[in-house]
Phi, psi and omega in degrees: 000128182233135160333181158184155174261138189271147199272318150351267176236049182036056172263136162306114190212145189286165195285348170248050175270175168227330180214139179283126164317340173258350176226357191060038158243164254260139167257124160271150179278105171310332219268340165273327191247032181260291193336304184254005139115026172089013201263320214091006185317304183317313167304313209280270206341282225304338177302301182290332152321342200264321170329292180318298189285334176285333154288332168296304171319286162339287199304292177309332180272005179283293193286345132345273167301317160332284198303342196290306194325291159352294189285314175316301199289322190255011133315329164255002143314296183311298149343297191306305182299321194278343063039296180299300195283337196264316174242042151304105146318108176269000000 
C-alpha cells in the first residue's frame, strides 16, 4: 500500500482509496491507466473477447444441433430401408 497525493487538495491518501477522504474526490489508480495507456483498452479487449467467444459457443452449438437433427432423419431413413429389404415379398 503506498501514499499518493490528492490532486484537489493535497491530502496525503492511499493508493487503493476511490476517493480522498477529505474532499471526495475520485482517486484514479495509475498503475491501470499507465499499463493500458490511460485509454480503458482492457475492458473494450476483454468485452470483445467475450463477444467473440460468445458466437463462437452459438455457432458450435447450432452446428451440433443441425447434426444431431441430420443423423436423426438419416437413422430413420436408413431404418425404413433396412425395414423394407427385410420384410420385402417376392
Amino acid at each position: 500500500m503506498s501514499l499518493t497525493k490528492c490532486q484537489e487538495c493535497n491530502n496525503t491518501v492511499s493508493s487503493h482509496a476511490e476517493s480522498c477522504p477529505k474532499c471526495a474526490y475520485p482517486i484514479v489508480d495509475k498503475r491501470s491507466t499507465k499499463a493500458h495507456g490511460g485509454t480503458g483498452e482492457q475492458p473494450k479487449r476483454r468485452e470483445i473477447v467475450n463477444i467473440f467467444l460468445s458466437l463462437v459457443f452459438t455457432a458450435v452449438t447450432f452446428l451440433i444441433i443441425l447434426a444431431l437433427i441430420y443423423l436423426d432423419e438419416y437413422y430413420d431413413m436408413i431404418d425404413f430401408f433396412i425395414n423394407l429389404i427385410l420384410n420385402f415379398k417376392e
